[in-house]
C-alpha positions in Angstrom: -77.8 47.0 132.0 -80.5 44.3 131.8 -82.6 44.0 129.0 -86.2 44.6 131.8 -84.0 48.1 132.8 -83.6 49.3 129.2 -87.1 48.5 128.0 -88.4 50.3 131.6 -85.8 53.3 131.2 -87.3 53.8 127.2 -90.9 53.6 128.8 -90.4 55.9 131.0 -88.7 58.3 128.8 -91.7 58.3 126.4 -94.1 58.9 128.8 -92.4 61.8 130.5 -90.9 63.0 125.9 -95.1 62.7 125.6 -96.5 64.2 128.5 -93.8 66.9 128.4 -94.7 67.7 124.6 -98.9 67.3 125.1 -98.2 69.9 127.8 -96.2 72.3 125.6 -98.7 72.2 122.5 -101.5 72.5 125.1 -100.2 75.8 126.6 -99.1 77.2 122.9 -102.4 76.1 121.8 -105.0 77.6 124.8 -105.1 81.3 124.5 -104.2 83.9 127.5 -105.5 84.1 130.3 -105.8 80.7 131.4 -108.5 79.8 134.2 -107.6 76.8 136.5 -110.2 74.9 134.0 -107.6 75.6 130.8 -104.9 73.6 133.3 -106.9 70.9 134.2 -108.1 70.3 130.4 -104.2 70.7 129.6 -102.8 68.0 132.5 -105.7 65.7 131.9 -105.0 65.5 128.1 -101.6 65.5 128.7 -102.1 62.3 131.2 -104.3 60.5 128.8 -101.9 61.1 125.6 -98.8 59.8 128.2 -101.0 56.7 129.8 -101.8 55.5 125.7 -97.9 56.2 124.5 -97.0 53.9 127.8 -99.9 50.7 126.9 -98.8 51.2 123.4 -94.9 50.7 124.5 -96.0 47.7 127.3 -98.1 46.1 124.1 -95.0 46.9 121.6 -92.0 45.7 123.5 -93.5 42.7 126.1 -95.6 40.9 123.8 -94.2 38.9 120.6 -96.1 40.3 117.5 -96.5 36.9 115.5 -98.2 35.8 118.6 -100.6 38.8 119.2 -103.4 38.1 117.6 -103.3 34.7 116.1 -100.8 31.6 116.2 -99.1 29.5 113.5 -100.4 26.1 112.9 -97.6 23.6 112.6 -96.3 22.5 109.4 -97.5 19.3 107.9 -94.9 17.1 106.9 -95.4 14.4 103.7 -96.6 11.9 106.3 -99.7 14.1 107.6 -98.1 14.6 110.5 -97.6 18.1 112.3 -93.6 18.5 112.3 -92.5 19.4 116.3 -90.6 22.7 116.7 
């Protein structure tokens, strides 16, 4: 398998482990009888929960973390000049 395939396959898995579990806790948590409102609360937290676990994963996996937020200035060597990596 390609490295793209694996890092898609463990996205995907999250997102359906996450939505599967928001679901669960959701239905444990709402008390019976449930209206078509407790459902739609349930699947829409459920959607958010799975759509912030996937952007988190994309963020995690795709971008190199020393690059995220700020990058390295080159070292100087004893000359003053910036050494070429």
């Amino acid at each position: 398998m390609s490295q793209s395939f694996r890092r898609a396959l463990a996205i995907t898995a999250a997102a359906a482990g996450v939505f599967a579990l928001s679901v669960i806790v959701g239905l444990q948590l709402t008390p019976e009888p449930r209206t078509q409102l407790d459902y739609l609360v349930i699947g829409s937290v459920a959607t958010f929960l799975m759509l912030g676990a996937v952007f988190g994963l994309l963020l995690a996996l795709w971008i190199k973390p020393r690059d995220f937020l700020a990058r390295r200035r080159p070292k100087k060597t004893e000359t003053g000049e910036a050494d070429k990596e």
